[in-house]
C-alpha positions in Angstrom: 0.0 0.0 0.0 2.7 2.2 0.9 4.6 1.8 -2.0 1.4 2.1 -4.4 1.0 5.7 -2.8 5.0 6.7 -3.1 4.0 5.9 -6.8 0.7 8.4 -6.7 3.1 10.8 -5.2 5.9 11.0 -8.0 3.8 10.6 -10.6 1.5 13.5 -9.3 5.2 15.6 -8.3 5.9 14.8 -12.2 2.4 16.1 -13.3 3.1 19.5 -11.3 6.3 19.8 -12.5 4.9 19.6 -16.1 2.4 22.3 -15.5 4.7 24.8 -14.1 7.0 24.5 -17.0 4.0 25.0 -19.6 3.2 27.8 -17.5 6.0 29.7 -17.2 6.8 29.1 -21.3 3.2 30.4 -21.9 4.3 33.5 -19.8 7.9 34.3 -21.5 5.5 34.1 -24.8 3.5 37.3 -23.6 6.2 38.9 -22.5 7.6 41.2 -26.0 9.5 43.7 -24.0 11.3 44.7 -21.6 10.9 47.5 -18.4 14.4 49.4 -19.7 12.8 49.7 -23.1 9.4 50.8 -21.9 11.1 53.4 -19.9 13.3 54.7 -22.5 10.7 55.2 -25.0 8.5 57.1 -22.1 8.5 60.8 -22.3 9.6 63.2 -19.2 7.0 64.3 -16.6 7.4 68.4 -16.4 8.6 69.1 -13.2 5.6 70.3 -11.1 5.5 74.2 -10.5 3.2 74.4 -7.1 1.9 77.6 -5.9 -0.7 79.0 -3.4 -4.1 79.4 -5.1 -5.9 80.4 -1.7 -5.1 80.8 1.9 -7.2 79.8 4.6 -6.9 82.4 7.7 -8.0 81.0 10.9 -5.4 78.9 12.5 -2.7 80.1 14.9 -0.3 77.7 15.1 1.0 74.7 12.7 -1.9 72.8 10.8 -0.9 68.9 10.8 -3.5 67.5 8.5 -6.1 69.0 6.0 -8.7 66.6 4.0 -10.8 66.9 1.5 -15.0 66.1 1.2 -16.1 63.8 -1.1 -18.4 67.2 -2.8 -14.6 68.5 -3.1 -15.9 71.9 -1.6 -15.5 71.6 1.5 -12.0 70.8 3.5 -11.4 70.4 7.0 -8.3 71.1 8.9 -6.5 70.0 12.3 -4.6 72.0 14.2 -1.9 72.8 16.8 -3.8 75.2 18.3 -6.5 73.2 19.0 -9.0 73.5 16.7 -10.7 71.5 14.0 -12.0 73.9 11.2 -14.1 73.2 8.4 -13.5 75.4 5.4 -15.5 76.6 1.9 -12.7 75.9 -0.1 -14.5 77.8 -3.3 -14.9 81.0 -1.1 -12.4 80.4 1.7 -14.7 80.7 4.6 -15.1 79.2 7.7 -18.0 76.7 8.3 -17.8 75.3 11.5 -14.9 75.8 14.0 -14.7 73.3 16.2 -12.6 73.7 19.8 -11.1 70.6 20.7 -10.1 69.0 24.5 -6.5 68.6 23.4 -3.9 70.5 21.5 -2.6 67.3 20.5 -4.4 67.0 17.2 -2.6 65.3 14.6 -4.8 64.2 11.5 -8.3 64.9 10.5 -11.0 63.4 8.2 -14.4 63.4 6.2 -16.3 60.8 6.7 -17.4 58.7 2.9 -20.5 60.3 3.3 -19.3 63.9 3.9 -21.6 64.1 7.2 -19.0 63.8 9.4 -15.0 64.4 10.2 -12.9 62.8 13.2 -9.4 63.8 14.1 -7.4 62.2 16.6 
């Protein structure tokens, strides 16, 4: 019995080995190029040229985290100071501004549905 099952065994180790070569011949038959020639064919990114668009007054002392709304007009902020303020960002006003127990605020965010924020 024992040596019927050593038999199974090879012949089924055999039988995996088979398949892993088809596969991997299957695989080197898709594969037409190469990363170095994708890359060199690929033109350069422009180097980004950031700049302030709008500045939101109201914090007095480092903001640590901003996020954005799913509606993307509204933006909420987290701050050093203390506070959690939610922002227009179309006509850079406050909405709500939210004093917080602890200083120690150091991300903030909008909840899927845009309902709420949390920031811990």
């Amino acid at each position: 019995v024992f040596a019927i099952m050593q038999g199974n065994i090879s012949a089924v180790r055999k039988e995996i080995e088979g398949l892993k070569d088809s596969i991997s011949k299957q695989m080197y038959a898709f594969e037409d190029t190469t990363l170095m020639e994708v890359v060199a064919e690929r033109q350069p990114h422009p180097k980004p040229n950031p700049r302030a668009r709008k500045l939101l007054k109201g914090h007095f002392a480092k903001v640590y985290a901003m996020h954005w709304s799913e509606d993307k007009k509204h933006v909420v902020s987290a701050s050093q100071d203390g506070k959690l303020i939610v922002w227009n960002g179309m006509t850079e006003n406050k909405v709500h501004a939210i004093p917080l127990r602890s200083s120690w605020v150091m991300t903030c965010a909008y909840s899927p549905s845009g309902n709420l924020v949390a920031c811990g």
